[in-house]
VODO-603391 format. One line per 10 residues: number of its first residue (from 1); their letters; for each residue x, y, z of C-alpha. Coordinates in steps of 0.02 Angstrom, whole numbers, plus 50000, padded with zeros to 5 digits. Layout:
<atoms>
NUM> A> X/Y/Z | ...
</atoms>
This chain:
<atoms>
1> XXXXXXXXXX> 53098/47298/50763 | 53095/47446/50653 | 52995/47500/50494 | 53020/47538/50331 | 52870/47651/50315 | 52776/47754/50419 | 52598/47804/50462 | 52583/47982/50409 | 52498/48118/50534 | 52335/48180/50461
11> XXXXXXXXXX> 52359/48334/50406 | 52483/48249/50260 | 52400/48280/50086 | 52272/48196/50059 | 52169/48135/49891 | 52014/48043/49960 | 51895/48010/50125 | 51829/47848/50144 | 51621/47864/50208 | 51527/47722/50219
21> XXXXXXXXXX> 51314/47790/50180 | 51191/47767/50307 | 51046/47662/50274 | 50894/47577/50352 | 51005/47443/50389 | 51123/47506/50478 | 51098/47595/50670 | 51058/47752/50583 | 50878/47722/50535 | 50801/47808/50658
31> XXXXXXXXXX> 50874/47953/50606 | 50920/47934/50460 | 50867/48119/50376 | 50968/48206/50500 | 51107/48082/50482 | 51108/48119/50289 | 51111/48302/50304 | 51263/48276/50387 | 51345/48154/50283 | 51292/48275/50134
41> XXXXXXXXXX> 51374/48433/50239 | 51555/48344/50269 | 51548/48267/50071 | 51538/48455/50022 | 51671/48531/50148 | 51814/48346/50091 | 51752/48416/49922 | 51799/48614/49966 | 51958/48568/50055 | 52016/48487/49887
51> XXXXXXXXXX> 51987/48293/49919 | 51877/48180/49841 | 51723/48052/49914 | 51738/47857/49877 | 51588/47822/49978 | 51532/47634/49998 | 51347/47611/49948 | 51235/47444/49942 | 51212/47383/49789 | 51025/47403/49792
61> XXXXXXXXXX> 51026/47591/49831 | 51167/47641/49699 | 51048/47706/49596 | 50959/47811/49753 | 51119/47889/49812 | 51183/47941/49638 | 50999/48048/49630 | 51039/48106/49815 | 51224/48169/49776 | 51172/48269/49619
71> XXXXXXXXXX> 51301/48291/49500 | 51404/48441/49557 | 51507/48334/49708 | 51658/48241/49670 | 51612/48056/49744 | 51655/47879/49675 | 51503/47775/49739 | 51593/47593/49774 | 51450/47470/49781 | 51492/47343/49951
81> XXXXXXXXXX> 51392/47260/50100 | 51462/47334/50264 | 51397/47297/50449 | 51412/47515/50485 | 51483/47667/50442 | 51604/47681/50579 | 51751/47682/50432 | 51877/47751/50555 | 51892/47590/50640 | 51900/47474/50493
91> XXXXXXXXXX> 51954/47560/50334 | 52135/47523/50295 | 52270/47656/50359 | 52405/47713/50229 | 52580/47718/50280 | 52728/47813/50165 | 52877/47701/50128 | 53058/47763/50141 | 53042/47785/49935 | 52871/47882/49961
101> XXXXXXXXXX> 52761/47736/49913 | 52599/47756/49975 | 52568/47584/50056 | 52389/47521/50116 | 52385/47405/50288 | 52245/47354/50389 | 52242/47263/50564 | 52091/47162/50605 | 51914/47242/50653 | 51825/47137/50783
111> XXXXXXXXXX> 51664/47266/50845 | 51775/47370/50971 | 51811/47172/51062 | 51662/47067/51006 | 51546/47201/51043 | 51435/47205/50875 | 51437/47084/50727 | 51578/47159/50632 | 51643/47013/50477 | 51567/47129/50332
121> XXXXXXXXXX> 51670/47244/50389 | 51815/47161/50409 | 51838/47103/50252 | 51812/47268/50157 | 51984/47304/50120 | 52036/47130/50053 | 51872/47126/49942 | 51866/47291/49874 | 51955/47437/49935 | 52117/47375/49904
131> XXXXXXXXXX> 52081/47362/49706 | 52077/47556/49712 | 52239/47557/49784 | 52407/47566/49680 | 52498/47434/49787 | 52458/47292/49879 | 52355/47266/50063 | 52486/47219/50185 | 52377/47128/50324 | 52413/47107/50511
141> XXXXXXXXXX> 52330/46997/50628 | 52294/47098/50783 | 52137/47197/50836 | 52170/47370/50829 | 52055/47507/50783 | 52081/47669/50659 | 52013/47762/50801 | 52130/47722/50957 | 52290/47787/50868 | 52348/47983/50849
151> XXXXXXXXXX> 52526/48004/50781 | 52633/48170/50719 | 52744/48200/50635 | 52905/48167/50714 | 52825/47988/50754 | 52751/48008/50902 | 52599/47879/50932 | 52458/47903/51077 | 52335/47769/51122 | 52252/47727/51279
161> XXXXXXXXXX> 52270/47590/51414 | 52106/47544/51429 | 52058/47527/51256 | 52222/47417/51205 | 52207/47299/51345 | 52026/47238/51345 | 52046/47055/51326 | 51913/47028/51184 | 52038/47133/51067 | 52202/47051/51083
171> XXXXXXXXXX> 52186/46919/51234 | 52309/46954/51368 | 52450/47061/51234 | 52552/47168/51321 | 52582/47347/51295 | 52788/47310/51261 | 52694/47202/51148 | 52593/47346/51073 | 52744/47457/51071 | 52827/47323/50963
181> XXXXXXXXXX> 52688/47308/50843 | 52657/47492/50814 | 52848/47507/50804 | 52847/47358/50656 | 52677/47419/50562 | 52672/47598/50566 | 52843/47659/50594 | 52824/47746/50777 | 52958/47811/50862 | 52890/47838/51018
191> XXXXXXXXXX> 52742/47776/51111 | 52646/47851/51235 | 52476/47746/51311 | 52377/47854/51413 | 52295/47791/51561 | 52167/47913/51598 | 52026/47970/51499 | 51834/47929/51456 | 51658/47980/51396 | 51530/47890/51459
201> XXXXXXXXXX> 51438/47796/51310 | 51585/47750/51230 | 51572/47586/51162 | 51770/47591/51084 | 51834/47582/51271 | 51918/47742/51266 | 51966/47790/51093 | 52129/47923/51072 | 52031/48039/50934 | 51897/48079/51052
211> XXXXXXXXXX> 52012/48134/51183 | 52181/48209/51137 | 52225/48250/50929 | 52393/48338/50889 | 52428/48485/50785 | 52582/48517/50665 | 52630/48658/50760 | 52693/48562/50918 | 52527/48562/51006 | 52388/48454/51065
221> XXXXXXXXXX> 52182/48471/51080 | 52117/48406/51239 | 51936/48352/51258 | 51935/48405/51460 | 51789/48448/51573 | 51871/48622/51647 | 51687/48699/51614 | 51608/48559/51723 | 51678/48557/51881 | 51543/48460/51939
231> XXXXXXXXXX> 51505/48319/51796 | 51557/48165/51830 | 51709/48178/51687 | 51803/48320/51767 | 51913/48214/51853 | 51953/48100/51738 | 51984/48210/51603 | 52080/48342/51710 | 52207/48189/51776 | 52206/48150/51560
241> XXXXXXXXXX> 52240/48354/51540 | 52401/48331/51669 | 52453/48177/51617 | 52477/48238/51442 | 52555/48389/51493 | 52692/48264/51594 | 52720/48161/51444 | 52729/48310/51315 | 52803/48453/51420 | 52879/48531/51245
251> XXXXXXXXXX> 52689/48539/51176 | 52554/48699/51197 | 52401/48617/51270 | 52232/48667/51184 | 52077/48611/51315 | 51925/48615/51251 | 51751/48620/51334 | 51645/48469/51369 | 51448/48481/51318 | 51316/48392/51423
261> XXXXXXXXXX> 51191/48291/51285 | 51053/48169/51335 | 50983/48042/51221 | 50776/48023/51212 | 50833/47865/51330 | 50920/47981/51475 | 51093/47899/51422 | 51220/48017/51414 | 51313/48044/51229 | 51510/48066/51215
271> XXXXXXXXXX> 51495/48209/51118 | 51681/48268/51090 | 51734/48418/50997 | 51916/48311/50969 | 51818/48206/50855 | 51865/48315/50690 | 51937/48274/50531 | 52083/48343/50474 | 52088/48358/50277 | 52193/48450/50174
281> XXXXXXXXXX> 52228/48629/50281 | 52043/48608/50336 | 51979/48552/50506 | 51810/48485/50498 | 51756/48491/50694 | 51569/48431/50746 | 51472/48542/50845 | 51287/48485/50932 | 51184/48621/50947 | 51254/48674/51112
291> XXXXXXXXXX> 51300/48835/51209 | 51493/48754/51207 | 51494/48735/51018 | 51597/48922/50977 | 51701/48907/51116 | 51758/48749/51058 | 51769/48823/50868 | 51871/48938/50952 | 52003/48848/51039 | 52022/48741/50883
301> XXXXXXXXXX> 52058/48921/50788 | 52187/48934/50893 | 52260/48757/50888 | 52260/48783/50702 | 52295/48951/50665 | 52363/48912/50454 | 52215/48799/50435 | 52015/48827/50390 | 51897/48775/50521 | 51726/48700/50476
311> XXXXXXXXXX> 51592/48672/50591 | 51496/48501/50536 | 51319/48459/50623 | 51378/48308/50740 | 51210/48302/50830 | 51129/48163/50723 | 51314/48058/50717 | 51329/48065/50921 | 51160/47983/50942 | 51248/47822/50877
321> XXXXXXXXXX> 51379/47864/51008 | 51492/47922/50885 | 51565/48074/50789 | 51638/48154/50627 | 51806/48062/50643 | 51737/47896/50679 | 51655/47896/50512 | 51802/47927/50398 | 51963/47886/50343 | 52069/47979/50263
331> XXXXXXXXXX> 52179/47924/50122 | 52346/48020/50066 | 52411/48075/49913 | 52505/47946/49793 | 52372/47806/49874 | 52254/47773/49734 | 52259/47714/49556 | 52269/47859/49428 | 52110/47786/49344 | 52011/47798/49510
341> XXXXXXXXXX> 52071/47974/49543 | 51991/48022/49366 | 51838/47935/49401 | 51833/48051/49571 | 51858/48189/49460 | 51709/48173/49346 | 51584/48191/49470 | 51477/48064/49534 | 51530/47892/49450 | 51509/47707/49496
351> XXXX> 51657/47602/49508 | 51656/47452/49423 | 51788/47314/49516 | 51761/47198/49364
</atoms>
């Protein structure tokens, strides 16, 4: 079945990031200085790369986070109870109609398949973020993450195998099934699921922005291993490196270096440079404190040549097995209400959804 609307690629322009801030009750409390410092850092680069902050905030530390922001950002504090931060996976997506109506959808967010307690998440969009938008939520039923879906342009979707079919997302669903659905809801054209592809740690079974991320320019960023040869990713993500090249043979292949991170319990992190955010002609890429870090600022340079690239401290976000990406969602331009964008626009402000 085909769509009336489609899901946009990421570098369309954009008006807004969705962050969630990390408290004591979320998984960030051990670190949650570090974790701050970063949030702060990518609030300032949205900000430079033209976009505004709505940032969900508890209730209870409104007040806190307004003092922590300053005045000088431009950040709408929405007060909500979430589970996380991880607003990649359960912020709603924004697809453009045939008109150019910015439409807001959301699939259901079970925890990455009944992994973590995820219903205050889940019901984010229908409680509250949808009141900032200028049309209505259109809602559909399945389990499908922010995170495991990387279009372009022309409408071509990636995802991976082994994140779409574990059972304790969608049951048994099939991937013509899939194909159907991301046909109907977000206007692909065509569909490619990878089967190959990894990190060890990675509690989203595989996710397709910490692996392989297209550029407007007819390319695609690779998170491969080619500077391990003996890690126990290369050969997974060299088969992903080839099997991409066989499925995109028109596309210039950008491969970028795997680091080698250890958390303080010997478990290894999937620290991927793919993680970044695209926003507005910026590309806000994590780097950890590693000897791979300007190589992989490099290659992305080179992926996106007309764009500004801005390193982000990922170091404290990869201890919760996660990255910059994971914790955002961008929204497009034409999404929000006009009276929201103004609030954005004055600086720090509260909304009130009364």
């Amino acid at each position: 079945m085909s769509s009336l609307h489609r899901l946009p690629a990421e570098w369309f322009p954009q008006e807004a990031v969705l962050l969630a801030w990390p408290d004591e009750n979320t998984d960030w409390a051990p670190w949650l200085i570090q974790v701050r410092n970063t949030y702060l850092q990518l609030i300032d680069a949205i900000n430079n790369a033209g976009a505004g902050v709505i940032l969900l905030t508890r209730p209870s530390r409104v007040e806190e986070v307004k003092d922590t922001l300053g005045t000088h950002r431009n950040v709408l504090i929405v007060p909500a109870d979430y589970n996380d931060t991880w607003l990649r996976d359960y912020g709603f997506l924004t697809c453009q109609s045939q008109s150019g109506e910015m439409l807001p959808i959301e699939f259901t967010f079970n925890g990455w398949g009944n992994k973590f307690d995820a219903s205050k998440d889940n019901g984010i969009n229908r409680s509250i973020l949808s009141s900032l938008c200028q049309h209505d939520l259109k809602t559909f039923a399945e389990v499908v993450e922010g995170g495991a879906l990387e279009i372009d342009d022309s409408g071509t979707l990636l995802s991976t195998r082994f994140c779409l079919t574990n059972p304790e997302r969608n049951g048994e669903m099939s991937l013509d099934a899939y194909n159907a659905l991301f046909k109907q809801a977000l206007g692909a054209k065509n569909i490619i699921i990878l089967e190959n592809g990894h990190l060890e740690g990675d509690d989203t079974d595989g996710h397709i922005d910490t692996l392989v991320r297209f550029t407007p320019s007819n390319g695609v960023v690779i998170q491969s291993c080619f500077n391990r040869s003996s890690d126990s990713h290369f050969q997974g993500l060299n088969a992903l490196v080839e099997e991409v090249r066989d499925a995109l043979p028109n596309h210039d292949i950008f491969e970028l270096p795997l680091p080698y991170i250890m958390n303080q319990d010997e478990e290894r992190l999937p620290a991927s440079y793919a993680n970044y955010l695209i926003t507005n002609q910026h590309v806000l890429v994590p780097i950890y404190q590693q000897p791979e870090d300007e190589e992989a600022l490099s290659v992305i340079k080179a992926a996106y040549p007309d764009f500004s690239v801005v390193a982000i401290d990922g170091l404290p976000l990869v201890q919760q097995f996660g990255s910059v990406h994971c914790i955002s969602m961008q929204i497009p331009k034409g999404t929000l209400k006009a009276e929201v964008l103004d609030d954005i626009s004055k600086g720090v402000s509260v909304y009130d959804n009364n």
